[in-house]
Residue frames as a rotation matrix with the C-alpha (Angstrom) as fourth column:
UNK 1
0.808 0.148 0.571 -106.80
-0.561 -0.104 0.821 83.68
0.181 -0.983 -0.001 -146.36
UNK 2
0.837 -0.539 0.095 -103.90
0.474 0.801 0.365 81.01
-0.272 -0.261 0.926 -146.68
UNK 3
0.209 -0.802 0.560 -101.53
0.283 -0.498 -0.820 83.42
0.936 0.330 0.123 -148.07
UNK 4
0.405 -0.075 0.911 -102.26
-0.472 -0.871 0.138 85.70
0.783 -0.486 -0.388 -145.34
UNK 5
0.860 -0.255 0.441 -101.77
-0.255 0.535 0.806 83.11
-0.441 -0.806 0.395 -142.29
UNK 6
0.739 -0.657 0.149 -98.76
0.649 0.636 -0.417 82.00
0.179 0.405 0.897 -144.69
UNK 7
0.115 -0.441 0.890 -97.34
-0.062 -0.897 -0.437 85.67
0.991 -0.005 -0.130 -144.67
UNK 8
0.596 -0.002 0.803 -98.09
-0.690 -0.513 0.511 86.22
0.411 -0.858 -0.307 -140.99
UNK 9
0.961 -0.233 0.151 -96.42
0.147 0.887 0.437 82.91
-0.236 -0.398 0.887 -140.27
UNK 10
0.518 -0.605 0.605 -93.13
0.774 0.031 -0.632 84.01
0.364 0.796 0.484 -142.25
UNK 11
0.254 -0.259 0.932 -93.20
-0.215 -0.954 -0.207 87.06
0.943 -0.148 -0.298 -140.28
UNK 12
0.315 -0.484 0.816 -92.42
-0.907 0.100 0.410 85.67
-0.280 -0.869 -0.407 -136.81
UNK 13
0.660 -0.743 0.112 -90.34
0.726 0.669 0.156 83.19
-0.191 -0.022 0.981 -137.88
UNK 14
0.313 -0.549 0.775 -88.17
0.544 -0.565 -0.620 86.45
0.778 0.616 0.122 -139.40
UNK 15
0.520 0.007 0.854 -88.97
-0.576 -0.736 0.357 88.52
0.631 -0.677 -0.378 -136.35
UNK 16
0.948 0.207 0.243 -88.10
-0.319 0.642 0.697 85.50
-0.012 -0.738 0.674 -134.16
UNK 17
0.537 -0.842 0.051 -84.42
0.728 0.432 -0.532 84.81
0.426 0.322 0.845 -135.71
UNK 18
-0.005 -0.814 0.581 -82.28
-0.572 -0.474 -0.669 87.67
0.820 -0.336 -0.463 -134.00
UNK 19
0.580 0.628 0.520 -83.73
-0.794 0.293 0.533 86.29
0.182 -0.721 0.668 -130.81
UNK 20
0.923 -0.107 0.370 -82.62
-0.077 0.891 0.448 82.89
-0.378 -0.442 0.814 -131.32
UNK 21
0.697 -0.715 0.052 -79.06
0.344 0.269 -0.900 83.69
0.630 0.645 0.434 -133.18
UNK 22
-0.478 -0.852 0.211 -77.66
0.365 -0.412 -0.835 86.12
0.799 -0.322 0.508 -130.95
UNK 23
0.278 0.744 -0.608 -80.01
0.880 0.055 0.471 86.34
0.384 -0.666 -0.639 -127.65
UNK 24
0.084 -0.559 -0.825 -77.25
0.775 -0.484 0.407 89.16
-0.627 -0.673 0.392 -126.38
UNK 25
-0.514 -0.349 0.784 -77.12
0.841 -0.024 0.541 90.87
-0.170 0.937 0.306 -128.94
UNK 26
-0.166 0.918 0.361 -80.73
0.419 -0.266 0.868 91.85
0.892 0.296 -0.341 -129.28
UNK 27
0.456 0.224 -0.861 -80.71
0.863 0.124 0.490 92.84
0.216 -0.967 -0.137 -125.88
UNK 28
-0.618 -0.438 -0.653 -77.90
0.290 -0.899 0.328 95.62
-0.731 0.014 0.683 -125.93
UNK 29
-0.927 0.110 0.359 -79.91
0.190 -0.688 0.701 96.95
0.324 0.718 0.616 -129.36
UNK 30
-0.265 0.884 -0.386 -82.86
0.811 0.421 0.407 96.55
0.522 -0.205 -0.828 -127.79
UNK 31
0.215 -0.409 -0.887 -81.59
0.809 -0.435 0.396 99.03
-0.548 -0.802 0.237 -124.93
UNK 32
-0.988 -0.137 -0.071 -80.23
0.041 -0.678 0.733 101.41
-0.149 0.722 0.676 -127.62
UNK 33
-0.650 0.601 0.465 -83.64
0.466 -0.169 0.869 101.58
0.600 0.782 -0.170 -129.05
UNK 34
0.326 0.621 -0.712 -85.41
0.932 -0.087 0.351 101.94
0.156 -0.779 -0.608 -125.54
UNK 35
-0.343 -0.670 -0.659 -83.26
0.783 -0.591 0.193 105.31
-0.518 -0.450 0.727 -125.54
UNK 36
-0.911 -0.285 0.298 -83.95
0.412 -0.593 0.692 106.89
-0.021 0.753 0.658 -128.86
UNK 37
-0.742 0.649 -0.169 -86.10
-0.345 -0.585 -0.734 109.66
-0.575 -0.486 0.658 -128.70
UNK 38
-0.148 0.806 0.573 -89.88
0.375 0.582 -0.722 108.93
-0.915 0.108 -0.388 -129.92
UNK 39
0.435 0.231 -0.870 -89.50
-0.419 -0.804 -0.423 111.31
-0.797 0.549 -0.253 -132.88
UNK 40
-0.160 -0.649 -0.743 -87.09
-0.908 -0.199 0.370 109.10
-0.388 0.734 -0.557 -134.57
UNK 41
-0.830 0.155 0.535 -88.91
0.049 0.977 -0.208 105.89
-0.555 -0.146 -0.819 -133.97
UNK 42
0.414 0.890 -0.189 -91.83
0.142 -0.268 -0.953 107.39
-0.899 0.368 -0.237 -135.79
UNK 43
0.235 -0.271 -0.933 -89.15
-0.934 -0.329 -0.140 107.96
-0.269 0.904 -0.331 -138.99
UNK 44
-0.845 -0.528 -0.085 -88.21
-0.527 0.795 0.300 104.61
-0.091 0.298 -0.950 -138.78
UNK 45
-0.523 0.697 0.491 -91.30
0.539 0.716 -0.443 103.24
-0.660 0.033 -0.750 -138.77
UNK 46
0.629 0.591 -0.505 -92.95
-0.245 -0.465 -0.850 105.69
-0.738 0.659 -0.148 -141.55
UNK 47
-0.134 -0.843 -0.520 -89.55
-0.951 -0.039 0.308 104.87
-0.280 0.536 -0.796 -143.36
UNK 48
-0.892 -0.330 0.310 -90.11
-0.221 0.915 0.336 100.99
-0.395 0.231 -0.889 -143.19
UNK 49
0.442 0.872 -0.211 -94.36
0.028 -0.249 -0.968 101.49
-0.896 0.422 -0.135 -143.58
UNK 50
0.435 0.015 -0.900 -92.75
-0.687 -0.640 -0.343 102.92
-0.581 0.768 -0.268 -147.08
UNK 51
-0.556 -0.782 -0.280 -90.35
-0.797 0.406 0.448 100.25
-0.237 0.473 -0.849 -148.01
UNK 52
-0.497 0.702 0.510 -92.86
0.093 0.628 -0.773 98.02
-0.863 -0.337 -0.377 -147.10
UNK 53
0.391 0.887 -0.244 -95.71
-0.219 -0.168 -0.961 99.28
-0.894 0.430 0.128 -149.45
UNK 54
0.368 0.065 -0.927 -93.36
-0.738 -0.586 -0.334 99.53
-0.565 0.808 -0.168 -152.32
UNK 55
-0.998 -0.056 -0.021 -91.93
-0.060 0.942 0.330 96.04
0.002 0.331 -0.944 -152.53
UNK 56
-0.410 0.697 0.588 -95.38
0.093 0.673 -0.733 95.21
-0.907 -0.246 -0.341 -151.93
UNK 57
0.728 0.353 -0.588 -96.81
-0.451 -0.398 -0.799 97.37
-0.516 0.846 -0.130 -155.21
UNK 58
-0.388 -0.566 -0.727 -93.62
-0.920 0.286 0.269 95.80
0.056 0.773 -0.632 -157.31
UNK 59
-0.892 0.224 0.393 -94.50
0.327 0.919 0.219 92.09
-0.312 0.324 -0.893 -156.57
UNK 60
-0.319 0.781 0.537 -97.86
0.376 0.625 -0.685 92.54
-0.870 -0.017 -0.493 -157.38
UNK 61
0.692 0.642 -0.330 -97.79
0.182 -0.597 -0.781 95.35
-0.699 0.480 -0.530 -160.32
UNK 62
0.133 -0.780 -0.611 -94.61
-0.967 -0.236 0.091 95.17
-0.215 0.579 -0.786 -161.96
UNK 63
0.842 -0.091 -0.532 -93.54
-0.241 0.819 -0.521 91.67
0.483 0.567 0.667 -164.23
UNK 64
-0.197 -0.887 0.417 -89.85
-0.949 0.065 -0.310 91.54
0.248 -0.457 -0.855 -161.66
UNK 65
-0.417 -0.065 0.907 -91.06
-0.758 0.576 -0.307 88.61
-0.503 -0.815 -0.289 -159.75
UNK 66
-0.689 0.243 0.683 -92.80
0.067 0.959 -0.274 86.73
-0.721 -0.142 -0.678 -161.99
């Protein structure tokens, strides 16, 4: 359970850094994203889902990290 609250904690500090580097920034991409049709948000997010899983399956099943 401390990992996990550690993990989720890690994540919005990560999520939370465009935000506070470049406030304008995130805004205009923001906009850009509010445009793109829903078909390609669903590849990007089945695309990152994937990247996701597989870093996850190397740290924990492969000797790389540790």
């Amino acid at each position: 359970m401390k990992t996990l609250i550690t993990l989720i904690g890690l994540v919005l500090i990560f999520e939370g850094l465009p935000y506070v580097a470049s406030p304008e920034a995130m805004q205009r991409w923001l906009k850009q994203l509010s445009e793109m049709k829903p078909d390609n948000l669903r590849i990007m997010g089945i695309f990152a889902m994937a990247a996701g899983f597989f870093l996850c399956y190397l740290a924990r099943r492969s000797g790389l990290f540790g």
